[in-house]
C-alpha positions as CSV (number, residue, x, y, z in Angstrom):
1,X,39.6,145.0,164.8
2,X,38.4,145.9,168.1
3,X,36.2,149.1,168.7
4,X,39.1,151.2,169.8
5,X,41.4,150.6,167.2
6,X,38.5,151.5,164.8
7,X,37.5,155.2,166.2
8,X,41.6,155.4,165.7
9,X,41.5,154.1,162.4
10,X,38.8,156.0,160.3
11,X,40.2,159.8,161.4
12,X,43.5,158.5,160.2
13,X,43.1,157.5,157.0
14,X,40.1,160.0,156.0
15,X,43.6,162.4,157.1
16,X,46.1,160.8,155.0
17,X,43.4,160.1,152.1
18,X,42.9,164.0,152.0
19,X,46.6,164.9,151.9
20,X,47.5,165.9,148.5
21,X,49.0,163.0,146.7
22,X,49.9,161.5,143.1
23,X,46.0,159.9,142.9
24,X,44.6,162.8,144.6
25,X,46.5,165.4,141.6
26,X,45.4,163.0,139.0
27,X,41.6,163.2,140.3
28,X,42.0,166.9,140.2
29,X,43.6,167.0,136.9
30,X,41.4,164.1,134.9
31,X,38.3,166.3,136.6
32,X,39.9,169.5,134.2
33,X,40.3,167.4,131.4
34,X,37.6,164.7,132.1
35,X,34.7,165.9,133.8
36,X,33.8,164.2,137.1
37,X,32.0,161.6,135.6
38,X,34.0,160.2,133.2
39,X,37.0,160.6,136.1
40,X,35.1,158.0,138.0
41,X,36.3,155.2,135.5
42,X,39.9,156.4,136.8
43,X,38.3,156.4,140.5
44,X,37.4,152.5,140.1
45,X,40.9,151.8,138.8
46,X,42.5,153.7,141.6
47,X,40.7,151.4,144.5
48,X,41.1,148.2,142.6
49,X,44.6,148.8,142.7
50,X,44.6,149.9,146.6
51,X,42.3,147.2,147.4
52,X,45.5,145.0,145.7
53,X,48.1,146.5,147.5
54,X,46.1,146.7,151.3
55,X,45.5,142.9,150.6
56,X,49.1,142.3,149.4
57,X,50.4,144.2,152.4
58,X,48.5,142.5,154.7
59,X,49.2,139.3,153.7
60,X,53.0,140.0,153.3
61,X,52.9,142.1,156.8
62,X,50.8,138.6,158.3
63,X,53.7,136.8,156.7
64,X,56.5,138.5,157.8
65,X,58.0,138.9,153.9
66,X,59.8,141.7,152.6
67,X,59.5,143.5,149.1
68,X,61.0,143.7,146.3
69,X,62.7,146.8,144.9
70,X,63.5,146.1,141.9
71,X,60.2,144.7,141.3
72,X,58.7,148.5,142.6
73,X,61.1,150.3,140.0
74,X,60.1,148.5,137.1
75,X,56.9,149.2,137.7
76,X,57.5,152.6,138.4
77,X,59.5,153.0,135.1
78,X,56.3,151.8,133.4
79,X,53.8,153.6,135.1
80,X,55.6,157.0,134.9
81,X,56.2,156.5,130.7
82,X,52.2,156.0,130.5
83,X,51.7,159.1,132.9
84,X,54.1,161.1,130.1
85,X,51.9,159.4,127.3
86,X,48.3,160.8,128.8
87,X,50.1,164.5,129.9
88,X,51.0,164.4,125.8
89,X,47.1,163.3,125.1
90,X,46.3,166.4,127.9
91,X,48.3,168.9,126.3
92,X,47.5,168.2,122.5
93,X,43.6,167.6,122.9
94,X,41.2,170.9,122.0
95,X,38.9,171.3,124.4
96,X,35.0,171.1,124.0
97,X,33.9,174.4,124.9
98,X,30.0,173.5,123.5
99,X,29.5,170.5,126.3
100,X,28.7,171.4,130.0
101,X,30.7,168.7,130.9
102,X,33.7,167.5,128.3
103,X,33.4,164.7,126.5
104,X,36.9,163.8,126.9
105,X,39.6,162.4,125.2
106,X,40.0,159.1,126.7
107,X,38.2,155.8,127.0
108,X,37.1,154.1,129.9
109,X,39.4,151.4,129.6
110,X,42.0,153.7,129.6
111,X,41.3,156.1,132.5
112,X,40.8,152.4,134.5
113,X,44.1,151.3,133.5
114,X,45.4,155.0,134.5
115,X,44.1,154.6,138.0
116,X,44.8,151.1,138.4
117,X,48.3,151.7,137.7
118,X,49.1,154.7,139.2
119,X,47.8,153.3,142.4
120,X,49.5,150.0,142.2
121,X,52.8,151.6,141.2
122,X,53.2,154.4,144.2
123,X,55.7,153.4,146.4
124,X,54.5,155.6,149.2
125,X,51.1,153.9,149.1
126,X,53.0,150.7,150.0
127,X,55.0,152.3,152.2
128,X,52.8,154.1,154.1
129,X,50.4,150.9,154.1
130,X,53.5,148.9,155.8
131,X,54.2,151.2,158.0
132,X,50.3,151.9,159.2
133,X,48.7,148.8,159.3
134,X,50.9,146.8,161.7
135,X,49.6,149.0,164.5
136,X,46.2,147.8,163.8
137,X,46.5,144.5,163.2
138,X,45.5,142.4,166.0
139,X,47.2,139.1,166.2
140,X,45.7,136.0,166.0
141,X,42.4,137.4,164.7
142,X,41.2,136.1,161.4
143,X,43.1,137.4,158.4
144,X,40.1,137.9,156.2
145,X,37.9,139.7,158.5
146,X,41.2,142.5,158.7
147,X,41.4,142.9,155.3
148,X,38.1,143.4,154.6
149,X,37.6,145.6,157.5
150,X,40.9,147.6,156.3
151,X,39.5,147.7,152.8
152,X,35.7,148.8,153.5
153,X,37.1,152.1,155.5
154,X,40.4,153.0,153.3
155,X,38.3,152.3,149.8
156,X,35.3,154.6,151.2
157,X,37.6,157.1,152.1
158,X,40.1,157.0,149.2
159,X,36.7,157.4,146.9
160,X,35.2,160.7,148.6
161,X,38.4,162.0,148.7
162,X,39.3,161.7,145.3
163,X,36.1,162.8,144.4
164,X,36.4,165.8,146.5
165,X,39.0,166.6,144.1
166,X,37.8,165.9,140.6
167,X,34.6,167.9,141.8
168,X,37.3,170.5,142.2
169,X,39.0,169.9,139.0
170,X,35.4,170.2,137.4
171,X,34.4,173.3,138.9
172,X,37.5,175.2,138.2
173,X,36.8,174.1,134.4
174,X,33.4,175.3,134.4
175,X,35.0,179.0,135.3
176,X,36.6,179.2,131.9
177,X,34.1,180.1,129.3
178,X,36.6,181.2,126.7
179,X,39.0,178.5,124.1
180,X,42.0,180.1,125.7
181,X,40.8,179.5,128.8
182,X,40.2,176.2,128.4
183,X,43.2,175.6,126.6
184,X,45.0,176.7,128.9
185,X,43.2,174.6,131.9
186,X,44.4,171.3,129.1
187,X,47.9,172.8,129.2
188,X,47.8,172.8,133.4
189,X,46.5,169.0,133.6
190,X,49.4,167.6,131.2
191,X,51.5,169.6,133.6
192,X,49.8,168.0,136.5
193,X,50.5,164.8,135.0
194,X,54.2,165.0,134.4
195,X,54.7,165.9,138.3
196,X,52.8,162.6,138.7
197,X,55.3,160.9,136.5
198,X,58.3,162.5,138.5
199,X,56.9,161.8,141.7
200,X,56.8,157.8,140.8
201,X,60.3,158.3,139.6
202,X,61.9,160.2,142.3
């Protein structure tokens, strides 16, 4: 990508990365529930899967291929029934009001598989990735020195964004010092999730 394209490139996707979104609402909502740090297992998760679909979009774009739908919508059926599953975990869980920073209710395998998934089935991330990085792909350049340019400025961007809002989620935790409080905090995150779910869905 030449120099141009690049200035054009970064401001764009630190934008779109910023807009609220279903991997944006579940950083915010696993940093309630979570913490930040444990929310970073999710945050790995959540760029292996966009590293998969850039490359995958890339390649398909490179090839002129088309997608599947009805490949997306079983994914999508999947994803959203394991969204439901962790709102239930969300809205069941006590909370830990003795710990700065809650020990959570999940493992680190699981909040990796959470964001892997819920990155890999969004069908606006693919859609918004074919319909963005056509315009800066250059033709005939090599096909590996695109992606990995593509991949070191969305997965940099995707990460402070996303931790930009799990810091958020955190925060707004830490201003609940009472059970209710953070019951009710647990009762707002499995509510967060669910509009995840629907937004895969619909």
């Amino acid at each position: 990508m030449n120099p141009e394209l690049l200035i054009l490139f970064i401001p764009t996707i630190a934008l779109v990365s910023l807009t609220p979104g279903m991997c944006m609402m579940l950083a915010f909502s696993l940093g309630i529930s979570e913490g930040y740090r444990r929310t970073v297992w999710m945050m790995m998760g959540e760029l292996l899967g966009v590293a998969l679909v850039v490359t995958a979009t890339v390649w398909l774009l490179q090839n002129m291929m088309s997608l599947d739908p009805g490949w997306f919508r079983g994914l999508m059926l999947i994803g959203a029934c394991y969204l439901l599953w962790i709102a239930r975990q969300l809205w069941i869980s006590e909370p830990q009001l003795e710990r700065a920073d809650p020990s959570g209710t999940l493992s680190p395998l699981a909040l990796l598989t959470l964001g892997f998934t819920t990155a890999i089935m969004n069908p606006k991330g693919w859609a918004f990735m074919l319909a963005l990085l056509p315009g800066f792909m250059v033709q005939g350049a090599p096909l590996a020195s695109q992606i990995l340019t593509f991949l070191s400025v969305i997965l940099v961007s995707e990460f402070l964004s996303m931790s930009i809002y799990a810091l958020g989620g955190q925060w707004l935790r830490r201003r609940f010092t009472e059970n209710m409080g953070l019951q009710w905090l647990n009762k707002l995150a499995a509510g967060m999730m669910v509009v995840v779910s629907t937004l895969v869905l619909f």
